[in-house]
Backbone of each chain as nested JSON, in Angstrom:
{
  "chains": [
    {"id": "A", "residues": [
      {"number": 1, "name": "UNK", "atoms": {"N": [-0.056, -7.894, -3.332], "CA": [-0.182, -7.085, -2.11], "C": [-0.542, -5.644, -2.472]}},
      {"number": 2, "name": "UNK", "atoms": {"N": [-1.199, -4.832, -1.601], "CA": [-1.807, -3.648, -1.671], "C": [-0.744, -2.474, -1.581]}},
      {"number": 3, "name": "UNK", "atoms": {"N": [-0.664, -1.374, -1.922], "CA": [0.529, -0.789, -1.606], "C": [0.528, -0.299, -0.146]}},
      {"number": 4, "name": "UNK", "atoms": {"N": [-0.549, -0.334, 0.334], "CA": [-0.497, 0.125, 2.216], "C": [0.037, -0.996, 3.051]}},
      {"number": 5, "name": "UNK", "atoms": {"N": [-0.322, -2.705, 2.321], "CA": [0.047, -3.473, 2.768], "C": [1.694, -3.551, 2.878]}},
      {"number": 6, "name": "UNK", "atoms": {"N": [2.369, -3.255, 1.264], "CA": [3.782, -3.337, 1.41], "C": [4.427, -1.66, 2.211]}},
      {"number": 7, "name": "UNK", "atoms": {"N": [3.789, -0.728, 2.089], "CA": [4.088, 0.046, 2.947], "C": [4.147, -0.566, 4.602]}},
      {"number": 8, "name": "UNK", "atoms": {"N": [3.29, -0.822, 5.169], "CA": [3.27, -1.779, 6.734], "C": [4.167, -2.559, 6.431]}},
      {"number": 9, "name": "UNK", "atoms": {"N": [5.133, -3.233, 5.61], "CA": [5.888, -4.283, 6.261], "C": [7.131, -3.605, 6.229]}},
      {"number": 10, "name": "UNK", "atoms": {"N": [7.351, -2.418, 5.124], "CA": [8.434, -1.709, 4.98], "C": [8.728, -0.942, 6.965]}},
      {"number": 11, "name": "UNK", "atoms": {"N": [7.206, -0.03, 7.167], "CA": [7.168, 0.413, 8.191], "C": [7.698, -0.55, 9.364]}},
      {"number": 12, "name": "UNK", "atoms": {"N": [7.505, -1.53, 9.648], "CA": [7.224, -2.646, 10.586], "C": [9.66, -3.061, 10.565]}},
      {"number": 13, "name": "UNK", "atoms": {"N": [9.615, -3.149, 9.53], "CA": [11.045, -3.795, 9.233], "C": [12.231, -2.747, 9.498]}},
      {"number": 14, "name": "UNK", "atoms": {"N": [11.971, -1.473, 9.501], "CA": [12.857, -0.047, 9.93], "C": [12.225, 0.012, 11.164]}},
      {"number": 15, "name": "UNK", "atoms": {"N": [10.918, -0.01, 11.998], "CA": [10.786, -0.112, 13.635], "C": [11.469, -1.088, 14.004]}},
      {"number": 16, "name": "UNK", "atoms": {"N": [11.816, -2.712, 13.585], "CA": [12.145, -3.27, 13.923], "C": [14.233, -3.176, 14.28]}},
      {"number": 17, "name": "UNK", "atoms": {"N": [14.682, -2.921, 12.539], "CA": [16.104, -2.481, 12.982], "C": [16.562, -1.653, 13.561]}},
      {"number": 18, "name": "UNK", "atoms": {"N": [15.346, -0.544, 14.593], "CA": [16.114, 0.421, 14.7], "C": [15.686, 0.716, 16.6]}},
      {"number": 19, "name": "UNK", "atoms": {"N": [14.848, -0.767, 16.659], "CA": [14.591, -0.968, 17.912], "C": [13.693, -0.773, 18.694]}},
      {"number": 20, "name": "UNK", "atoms": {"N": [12.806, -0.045, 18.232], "CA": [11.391, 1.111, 18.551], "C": [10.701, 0.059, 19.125]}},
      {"number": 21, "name": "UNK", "atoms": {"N": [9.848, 0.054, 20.209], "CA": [8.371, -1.089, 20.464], "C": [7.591, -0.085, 19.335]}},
      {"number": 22, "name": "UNK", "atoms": {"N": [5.954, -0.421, 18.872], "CA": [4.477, 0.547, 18.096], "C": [4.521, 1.503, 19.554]}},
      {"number": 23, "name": "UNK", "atoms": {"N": [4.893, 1.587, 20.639], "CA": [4.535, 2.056, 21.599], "C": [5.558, 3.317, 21.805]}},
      {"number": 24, "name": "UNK", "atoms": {"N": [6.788, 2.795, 21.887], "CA": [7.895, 4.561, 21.702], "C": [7.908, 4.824, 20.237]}},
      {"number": 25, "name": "UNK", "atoms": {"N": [7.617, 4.195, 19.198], "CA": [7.744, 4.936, 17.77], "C": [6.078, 5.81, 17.629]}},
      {"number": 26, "name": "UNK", "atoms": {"N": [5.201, 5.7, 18.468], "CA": [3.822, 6.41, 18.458], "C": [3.985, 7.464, 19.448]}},
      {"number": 27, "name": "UNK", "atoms": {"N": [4.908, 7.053, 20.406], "CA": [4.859, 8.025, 21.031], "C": [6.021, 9.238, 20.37]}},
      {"number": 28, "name": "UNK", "atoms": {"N": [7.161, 9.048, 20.021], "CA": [8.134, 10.238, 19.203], "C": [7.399, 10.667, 17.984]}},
      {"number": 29, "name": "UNK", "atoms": {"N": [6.482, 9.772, 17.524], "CA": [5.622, 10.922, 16.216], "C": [4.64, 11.078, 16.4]}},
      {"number": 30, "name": "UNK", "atoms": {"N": [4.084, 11.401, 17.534], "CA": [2.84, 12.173, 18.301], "C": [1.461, 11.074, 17.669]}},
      {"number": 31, "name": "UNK", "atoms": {"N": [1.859, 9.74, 17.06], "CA": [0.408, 9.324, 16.894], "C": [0.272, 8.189, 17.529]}},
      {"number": 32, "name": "UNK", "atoms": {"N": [-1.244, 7.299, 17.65], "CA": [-1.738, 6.166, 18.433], "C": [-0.681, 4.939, 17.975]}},
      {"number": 33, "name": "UNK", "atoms": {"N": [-0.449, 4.362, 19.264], "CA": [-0.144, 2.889, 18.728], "C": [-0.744, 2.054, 18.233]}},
      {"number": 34, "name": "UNK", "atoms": {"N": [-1.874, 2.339, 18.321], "CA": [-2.621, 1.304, 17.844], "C": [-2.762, 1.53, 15.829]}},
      {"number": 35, "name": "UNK", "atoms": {"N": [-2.751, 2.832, 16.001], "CA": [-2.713, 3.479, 14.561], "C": [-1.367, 2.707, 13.516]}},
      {"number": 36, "name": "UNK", "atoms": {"N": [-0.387, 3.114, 14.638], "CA": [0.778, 2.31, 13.722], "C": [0.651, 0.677, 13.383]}},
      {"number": 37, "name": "UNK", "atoms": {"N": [-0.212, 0.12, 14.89], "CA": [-0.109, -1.376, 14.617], "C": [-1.11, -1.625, 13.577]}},
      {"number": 38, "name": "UNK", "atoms": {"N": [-2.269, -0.967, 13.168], "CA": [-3.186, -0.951, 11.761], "C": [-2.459, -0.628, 10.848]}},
      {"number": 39, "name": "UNK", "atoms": {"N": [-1.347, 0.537, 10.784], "CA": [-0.485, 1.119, 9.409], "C": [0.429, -0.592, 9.111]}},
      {"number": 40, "name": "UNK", "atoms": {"N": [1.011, -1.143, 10.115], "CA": [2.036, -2.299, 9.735], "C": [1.297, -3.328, 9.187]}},
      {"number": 41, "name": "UNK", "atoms": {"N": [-0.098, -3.379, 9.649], "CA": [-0.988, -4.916, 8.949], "C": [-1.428, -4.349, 7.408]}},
      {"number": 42, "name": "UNK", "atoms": {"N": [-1.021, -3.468, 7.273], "CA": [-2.035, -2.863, 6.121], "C": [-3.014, -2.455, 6.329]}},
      {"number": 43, "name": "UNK", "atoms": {"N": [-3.845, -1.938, 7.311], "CA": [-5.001, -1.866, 7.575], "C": [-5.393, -0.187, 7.48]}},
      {"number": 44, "name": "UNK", "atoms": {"N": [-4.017, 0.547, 6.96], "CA": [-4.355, 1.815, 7.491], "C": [-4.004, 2.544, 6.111]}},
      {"number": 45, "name": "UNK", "atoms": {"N": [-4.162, 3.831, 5.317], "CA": [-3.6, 4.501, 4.393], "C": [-2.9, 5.684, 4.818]}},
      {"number": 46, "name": "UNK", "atoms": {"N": [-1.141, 5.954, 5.194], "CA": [-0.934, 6.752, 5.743], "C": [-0.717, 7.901, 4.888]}},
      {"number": 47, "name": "UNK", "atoms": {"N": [-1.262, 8.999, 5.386], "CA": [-1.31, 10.075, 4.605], "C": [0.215, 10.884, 4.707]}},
      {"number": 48, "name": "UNK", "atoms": {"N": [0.592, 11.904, 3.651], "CA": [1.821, 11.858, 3.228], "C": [2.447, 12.92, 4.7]}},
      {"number": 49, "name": "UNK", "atoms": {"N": [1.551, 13.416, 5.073], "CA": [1.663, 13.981, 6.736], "C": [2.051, 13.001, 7.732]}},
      {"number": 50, "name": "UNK", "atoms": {"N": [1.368, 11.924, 7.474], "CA": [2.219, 10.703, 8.793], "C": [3.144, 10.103, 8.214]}},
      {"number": 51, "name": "UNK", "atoms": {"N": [3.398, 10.422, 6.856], "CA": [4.658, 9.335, 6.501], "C": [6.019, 10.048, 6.851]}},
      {"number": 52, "name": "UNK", "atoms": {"N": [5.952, 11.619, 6.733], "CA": [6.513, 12.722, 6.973], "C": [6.984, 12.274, 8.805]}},
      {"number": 53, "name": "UNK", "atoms": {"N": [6.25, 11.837, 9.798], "CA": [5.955, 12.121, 11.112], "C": [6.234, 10.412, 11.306]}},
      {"number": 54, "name": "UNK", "atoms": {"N": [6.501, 9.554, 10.368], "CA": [7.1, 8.689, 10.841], "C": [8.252, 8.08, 10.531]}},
      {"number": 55, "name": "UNK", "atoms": {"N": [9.252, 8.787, 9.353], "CA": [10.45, 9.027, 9.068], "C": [11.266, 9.951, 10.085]}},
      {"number": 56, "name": "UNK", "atoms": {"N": [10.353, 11.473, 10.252], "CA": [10.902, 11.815, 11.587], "C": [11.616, 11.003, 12.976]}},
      {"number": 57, "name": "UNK", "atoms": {"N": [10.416, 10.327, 13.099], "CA": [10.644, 9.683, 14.178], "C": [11.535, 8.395, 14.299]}},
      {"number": 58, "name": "UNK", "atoms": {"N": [11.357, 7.447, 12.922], "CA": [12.563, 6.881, 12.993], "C": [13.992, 7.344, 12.216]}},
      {"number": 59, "name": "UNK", "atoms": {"N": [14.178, 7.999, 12.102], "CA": [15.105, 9.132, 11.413], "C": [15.997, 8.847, 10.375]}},
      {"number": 60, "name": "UNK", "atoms": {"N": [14.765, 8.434, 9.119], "CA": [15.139, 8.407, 7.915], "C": [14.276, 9.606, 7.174]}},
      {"number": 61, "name": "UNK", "atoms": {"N": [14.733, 9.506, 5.606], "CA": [13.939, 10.354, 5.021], "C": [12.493, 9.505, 4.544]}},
      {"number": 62, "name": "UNK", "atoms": {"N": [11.609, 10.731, 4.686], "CA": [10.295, 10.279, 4.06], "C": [10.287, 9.773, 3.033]}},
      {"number": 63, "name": "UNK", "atoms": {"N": [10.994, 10.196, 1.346], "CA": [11.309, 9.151, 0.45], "C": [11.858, 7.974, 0.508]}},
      {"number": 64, "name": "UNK", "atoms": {"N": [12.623, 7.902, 1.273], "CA": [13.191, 6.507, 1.515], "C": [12.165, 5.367, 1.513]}},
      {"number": 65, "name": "UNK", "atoms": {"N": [11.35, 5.292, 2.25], "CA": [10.151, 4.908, 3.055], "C": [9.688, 4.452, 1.673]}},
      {"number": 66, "name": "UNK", "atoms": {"N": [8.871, 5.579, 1.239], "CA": [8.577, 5.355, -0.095], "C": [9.141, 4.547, -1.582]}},
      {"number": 67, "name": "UNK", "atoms": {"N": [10.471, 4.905, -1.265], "CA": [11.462, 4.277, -2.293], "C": [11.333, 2.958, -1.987]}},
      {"number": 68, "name": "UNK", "atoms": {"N": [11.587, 2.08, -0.492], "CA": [11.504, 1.098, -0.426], "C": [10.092, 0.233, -0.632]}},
      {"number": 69, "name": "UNK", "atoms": {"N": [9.022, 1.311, -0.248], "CA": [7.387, 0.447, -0.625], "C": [7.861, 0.551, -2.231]}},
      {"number": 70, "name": "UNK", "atoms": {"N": [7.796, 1.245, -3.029], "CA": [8.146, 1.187, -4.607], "C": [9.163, -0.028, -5.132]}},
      {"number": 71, "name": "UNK", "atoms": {"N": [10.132, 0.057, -4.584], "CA": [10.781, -1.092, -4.624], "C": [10.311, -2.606, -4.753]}},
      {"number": 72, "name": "UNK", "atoms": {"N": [9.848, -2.487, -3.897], "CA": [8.956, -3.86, -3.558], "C": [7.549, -4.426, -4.045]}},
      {"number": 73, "name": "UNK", "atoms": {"N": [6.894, -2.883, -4.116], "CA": [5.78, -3.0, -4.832], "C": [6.034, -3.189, -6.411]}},
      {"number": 74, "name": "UNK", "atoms": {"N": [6.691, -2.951, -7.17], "CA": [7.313, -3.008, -8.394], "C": [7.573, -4.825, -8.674]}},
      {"number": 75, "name": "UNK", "atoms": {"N": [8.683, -4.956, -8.018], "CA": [8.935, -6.704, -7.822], "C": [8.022, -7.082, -8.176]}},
      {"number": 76, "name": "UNK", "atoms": {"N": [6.945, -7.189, -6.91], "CA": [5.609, -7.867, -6.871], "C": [4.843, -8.034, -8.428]}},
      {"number": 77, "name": "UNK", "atoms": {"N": [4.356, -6.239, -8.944], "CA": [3.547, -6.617, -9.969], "C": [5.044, -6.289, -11.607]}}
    ]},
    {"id": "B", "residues": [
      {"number": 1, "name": "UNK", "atoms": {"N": [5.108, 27.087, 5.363], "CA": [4.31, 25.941, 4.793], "C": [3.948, 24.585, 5.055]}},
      {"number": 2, "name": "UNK", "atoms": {"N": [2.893, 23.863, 5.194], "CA": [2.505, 22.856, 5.901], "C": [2.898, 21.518, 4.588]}},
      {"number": 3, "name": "UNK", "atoms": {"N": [3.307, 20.622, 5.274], "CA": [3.762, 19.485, 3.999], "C": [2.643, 19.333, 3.251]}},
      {"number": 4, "name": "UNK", "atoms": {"N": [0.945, 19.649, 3.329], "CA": [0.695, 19.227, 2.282], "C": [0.812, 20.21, 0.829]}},
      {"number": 5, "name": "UNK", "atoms": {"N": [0.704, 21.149, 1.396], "CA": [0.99, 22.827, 0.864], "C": [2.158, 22.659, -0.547]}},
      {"number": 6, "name": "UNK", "atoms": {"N": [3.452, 22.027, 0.326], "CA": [4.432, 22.089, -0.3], "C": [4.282, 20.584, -1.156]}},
      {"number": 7, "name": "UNK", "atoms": {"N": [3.382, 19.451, -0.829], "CA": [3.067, 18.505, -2.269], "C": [2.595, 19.059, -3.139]}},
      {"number": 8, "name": "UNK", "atoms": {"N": [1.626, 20.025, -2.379], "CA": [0.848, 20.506, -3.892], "C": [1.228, 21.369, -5.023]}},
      {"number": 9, "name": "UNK", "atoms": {"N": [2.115, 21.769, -4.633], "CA": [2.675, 23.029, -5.062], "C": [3.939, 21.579, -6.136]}},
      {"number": 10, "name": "UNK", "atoms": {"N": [4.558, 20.969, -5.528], "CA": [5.13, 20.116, -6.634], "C": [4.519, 19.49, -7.511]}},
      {"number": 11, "name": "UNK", "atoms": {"N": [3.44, 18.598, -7.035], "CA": [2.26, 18.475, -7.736], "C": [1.843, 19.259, -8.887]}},
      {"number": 12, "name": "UNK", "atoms": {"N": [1.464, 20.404, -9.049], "CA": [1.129, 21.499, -9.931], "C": [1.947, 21.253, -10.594]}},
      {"number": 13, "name": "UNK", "atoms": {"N": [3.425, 21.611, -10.404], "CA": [4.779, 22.346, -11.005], "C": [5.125, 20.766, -12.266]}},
      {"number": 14, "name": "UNK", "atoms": {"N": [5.494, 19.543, -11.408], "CA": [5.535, 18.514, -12.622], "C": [4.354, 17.985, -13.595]}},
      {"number": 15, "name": "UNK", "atoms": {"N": [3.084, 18.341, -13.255], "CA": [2.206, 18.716, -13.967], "C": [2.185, 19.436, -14.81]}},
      {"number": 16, "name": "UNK", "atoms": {"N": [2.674, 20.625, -14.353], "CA": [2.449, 21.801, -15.572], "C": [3.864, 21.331, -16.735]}},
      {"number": 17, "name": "UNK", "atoms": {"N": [4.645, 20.981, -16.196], "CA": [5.894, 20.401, -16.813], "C": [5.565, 19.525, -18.047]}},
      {"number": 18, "name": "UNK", "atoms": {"N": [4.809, 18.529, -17.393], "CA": [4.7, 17.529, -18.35], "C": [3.423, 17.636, -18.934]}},
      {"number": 19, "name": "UNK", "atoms": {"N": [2.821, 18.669, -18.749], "CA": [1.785, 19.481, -19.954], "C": [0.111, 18.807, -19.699]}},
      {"number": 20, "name": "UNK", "atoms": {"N": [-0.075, 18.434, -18.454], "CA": [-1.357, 18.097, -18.375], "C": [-2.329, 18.549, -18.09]}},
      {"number": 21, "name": "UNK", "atoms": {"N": [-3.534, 19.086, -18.636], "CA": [-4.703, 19.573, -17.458], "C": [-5.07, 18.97, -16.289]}},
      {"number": 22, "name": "UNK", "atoms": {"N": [-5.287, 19.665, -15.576], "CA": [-5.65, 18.789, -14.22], "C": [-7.194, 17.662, -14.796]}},
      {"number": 23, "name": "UNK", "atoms": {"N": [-7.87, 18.185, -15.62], "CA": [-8.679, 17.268, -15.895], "C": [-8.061, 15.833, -16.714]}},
      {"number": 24, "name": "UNK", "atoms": {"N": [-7.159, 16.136, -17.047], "CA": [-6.53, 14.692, -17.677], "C": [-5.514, 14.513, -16.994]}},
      {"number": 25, "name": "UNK", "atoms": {"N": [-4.968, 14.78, -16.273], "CA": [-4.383, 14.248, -14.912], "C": [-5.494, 13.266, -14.178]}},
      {"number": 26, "name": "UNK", "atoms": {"N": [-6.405, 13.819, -13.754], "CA": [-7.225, 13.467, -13.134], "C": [-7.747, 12.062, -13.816]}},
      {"number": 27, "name": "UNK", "atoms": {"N": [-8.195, 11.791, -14.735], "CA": [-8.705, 11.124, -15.718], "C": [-7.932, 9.928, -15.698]}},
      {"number": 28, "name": "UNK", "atoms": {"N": [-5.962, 10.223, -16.115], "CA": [-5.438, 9.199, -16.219], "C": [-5.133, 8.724, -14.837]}},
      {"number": 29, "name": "UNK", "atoms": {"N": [-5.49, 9.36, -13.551], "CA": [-5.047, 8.861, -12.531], "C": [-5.97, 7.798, -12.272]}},
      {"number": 30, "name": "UNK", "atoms": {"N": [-7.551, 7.884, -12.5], "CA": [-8.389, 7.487, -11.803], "C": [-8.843, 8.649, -10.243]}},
      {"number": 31, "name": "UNK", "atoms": {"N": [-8.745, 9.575, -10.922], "CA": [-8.96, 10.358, -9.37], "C": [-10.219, 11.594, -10.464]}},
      {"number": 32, "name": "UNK", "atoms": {"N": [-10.626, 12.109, -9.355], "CA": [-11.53, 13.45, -9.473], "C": [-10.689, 14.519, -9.641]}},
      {"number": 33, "name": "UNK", "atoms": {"N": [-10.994, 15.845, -11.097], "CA": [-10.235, 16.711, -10.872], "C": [-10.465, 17.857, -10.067]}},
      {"number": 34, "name": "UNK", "atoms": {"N": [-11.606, 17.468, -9.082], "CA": [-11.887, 18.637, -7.944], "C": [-10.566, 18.193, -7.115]}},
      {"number": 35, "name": "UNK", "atoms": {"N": [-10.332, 17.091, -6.516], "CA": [-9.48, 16.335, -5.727], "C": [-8.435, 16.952, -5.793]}},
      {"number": 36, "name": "UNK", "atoms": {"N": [-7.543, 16.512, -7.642], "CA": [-6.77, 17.363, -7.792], "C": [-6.233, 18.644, -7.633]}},
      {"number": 37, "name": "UNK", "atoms": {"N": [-7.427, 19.923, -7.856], "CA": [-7.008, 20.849, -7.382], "C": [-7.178, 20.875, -5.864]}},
      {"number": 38, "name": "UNK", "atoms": {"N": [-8.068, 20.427, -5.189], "CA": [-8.156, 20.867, -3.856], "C": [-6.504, 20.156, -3.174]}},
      {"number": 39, "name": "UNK", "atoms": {"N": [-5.617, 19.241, -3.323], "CA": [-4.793, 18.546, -3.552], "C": [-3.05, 19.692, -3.705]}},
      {"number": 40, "name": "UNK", "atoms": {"N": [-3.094, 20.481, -4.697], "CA": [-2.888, 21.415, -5.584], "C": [-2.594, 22.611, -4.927]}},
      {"number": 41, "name": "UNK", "atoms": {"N": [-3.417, 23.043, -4.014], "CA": [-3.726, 23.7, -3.75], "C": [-4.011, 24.031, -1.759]}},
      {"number": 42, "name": "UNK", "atoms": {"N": [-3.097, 22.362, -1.221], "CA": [-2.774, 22.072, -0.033], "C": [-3.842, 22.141, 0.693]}},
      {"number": 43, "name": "UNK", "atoms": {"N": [-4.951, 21.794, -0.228], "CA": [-6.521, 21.635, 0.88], "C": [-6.495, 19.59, 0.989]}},
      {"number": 44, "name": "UNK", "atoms": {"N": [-5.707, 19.367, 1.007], "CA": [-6.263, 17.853, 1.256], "C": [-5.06, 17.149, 1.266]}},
      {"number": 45, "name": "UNK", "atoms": {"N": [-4.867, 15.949, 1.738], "CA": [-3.578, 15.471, 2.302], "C": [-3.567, 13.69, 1.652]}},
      {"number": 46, "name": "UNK", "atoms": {"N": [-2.785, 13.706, 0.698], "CA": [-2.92, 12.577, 0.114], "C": [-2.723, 11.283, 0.748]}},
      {"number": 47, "name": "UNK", "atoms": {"N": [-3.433, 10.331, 0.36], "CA": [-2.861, 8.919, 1.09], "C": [-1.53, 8.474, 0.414]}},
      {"number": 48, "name": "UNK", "atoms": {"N": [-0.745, 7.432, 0.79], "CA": [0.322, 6.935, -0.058], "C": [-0.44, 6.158, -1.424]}},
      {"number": 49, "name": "UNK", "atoms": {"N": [-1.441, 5.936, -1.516], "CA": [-2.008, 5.222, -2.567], "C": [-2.442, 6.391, -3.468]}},
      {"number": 50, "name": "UNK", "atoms": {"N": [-2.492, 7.338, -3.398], "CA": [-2.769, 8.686, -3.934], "C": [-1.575, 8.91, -4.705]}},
      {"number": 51, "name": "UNK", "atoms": {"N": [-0.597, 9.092, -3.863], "CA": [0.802, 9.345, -4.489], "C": [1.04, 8.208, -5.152]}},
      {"number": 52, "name": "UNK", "atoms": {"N": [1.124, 7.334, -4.927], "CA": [1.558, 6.166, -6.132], "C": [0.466, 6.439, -7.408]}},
      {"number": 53, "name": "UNK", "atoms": {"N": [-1.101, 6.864, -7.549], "CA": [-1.454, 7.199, -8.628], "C": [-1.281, 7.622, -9.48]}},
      {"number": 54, "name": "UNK", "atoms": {"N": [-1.13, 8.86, -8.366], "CA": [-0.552, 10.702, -9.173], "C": [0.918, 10.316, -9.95]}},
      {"number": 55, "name": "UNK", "atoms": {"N": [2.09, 9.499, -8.984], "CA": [3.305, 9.375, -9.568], "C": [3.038, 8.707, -10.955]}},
      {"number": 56, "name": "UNK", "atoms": {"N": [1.983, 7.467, -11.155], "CA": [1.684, 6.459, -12.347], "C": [1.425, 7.543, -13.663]}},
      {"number": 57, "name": "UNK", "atoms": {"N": [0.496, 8.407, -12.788], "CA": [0.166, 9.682, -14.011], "C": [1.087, 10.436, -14.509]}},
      {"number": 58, "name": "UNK", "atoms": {"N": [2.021, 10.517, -13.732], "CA": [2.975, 11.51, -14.468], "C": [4.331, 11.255, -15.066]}},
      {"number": 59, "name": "UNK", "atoms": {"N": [3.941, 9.247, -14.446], "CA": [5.238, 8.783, -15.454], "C": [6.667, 9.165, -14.827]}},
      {"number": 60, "name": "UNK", "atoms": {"N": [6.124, 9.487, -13.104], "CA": [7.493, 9.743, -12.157], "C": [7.418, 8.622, -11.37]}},
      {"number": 61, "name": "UNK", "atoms": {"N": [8.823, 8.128, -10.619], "CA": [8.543, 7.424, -9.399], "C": [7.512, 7.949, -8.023]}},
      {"number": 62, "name": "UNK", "atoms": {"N": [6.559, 7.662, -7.284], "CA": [5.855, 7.981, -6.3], "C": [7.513, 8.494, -5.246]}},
      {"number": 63, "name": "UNK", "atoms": {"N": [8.69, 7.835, -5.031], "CA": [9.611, 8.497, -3.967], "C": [9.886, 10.314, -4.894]}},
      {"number": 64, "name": "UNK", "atoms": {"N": [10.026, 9.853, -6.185], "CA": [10.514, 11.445, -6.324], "C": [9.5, 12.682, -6.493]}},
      {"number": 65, "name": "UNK", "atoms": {"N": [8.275, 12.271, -6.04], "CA": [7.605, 13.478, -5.495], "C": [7.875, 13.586, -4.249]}},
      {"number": 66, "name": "UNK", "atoms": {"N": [7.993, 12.433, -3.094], "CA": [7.983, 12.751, -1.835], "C": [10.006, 13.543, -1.404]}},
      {"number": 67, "name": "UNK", "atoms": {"N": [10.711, 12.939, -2.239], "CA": [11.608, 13.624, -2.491], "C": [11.696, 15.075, -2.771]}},
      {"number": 68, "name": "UNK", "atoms": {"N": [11.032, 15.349, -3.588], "CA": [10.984, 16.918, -3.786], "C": [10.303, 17.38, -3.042]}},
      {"number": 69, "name": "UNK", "atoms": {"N": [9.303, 17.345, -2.274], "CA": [8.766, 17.818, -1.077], "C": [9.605, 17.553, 0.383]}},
      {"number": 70, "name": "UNK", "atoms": {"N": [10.169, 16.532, 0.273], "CA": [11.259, 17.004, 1.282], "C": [12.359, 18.212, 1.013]}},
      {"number": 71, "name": "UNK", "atoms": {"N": [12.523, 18.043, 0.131], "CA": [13.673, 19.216, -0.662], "C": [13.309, 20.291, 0.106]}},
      {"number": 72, "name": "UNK", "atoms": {"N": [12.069, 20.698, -0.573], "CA": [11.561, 22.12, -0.16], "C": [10.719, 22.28, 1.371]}},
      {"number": 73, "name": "UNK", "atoms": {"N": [10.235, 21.454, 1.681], "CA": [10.172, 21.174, 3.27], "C": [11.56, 21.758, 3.97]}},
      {"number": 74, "name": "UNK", "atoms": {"N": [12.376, 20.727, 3.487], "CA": [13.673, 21.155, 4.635], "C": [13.914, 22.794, 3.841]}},
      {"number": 75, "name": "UNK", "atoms": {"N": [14.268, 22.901, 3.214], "CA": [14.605, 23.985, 3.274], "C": [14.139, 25.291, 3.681]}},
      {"number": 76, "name": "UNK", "atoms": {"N": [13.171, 25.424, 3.705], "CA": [11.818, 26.004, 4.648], "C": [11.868, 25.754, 5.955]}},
      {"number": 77, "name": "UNK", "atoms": {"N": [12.27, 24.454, 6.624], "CA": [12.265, 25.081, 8.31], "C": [13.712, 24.845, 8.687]}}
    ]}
  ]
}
């Protein structure tokens, strides 16, 4: 898997526990839903400004986020 | 300071730490060392696949740059 790919499922799995629809988690970090639903397929490379703006919004830290794509991405290869 | 401002500025700093030119930074990342400085220098806003490079290059985890830019983020606003 790509690391944007395991980033989107990381993203996708903290919207999910924390209850958000792509639709109120786009709307509390000022970006498209549709943007987030491309960031969760992998389809998107979020720059370290939206990763910033989407930890905000689900209100963890931006490393975290990261720690967990690393995590996983590591496993993998 | 704008978050990319404050990557770059960490960026530089564990760089200069661990004794690299930006041209062999650049080199071992697979990246351009214009990139780098423009990067460096908070003209350009990395993807997460960027940061996982840069982290590969410097032989850090990709979370503990975004870690240290939170550091100094928060403490700044």
């Amino acid at each position: 898997m790509e690391i944007e790919e395991v980033f989107g499922k990381v993203l996708r799995e903290i919207r999910l526990e924390k209850k958000f629809s792509q639709e109120e988690l786009a709307h509390i970090c000022g970006l498209d839903r549709t943007y987030i639903s491309l960031m969760e397929r992998g389809k998107r490379k979020p720059t370290i400004n939206t990763i910033f703006a989407l930890a905000s919004g689900l209100n963890v830290l931006p490393s975290s986020l990261v720690l967990a794509t690393e995590s996983i991405f590591d496993l993998e290869s």
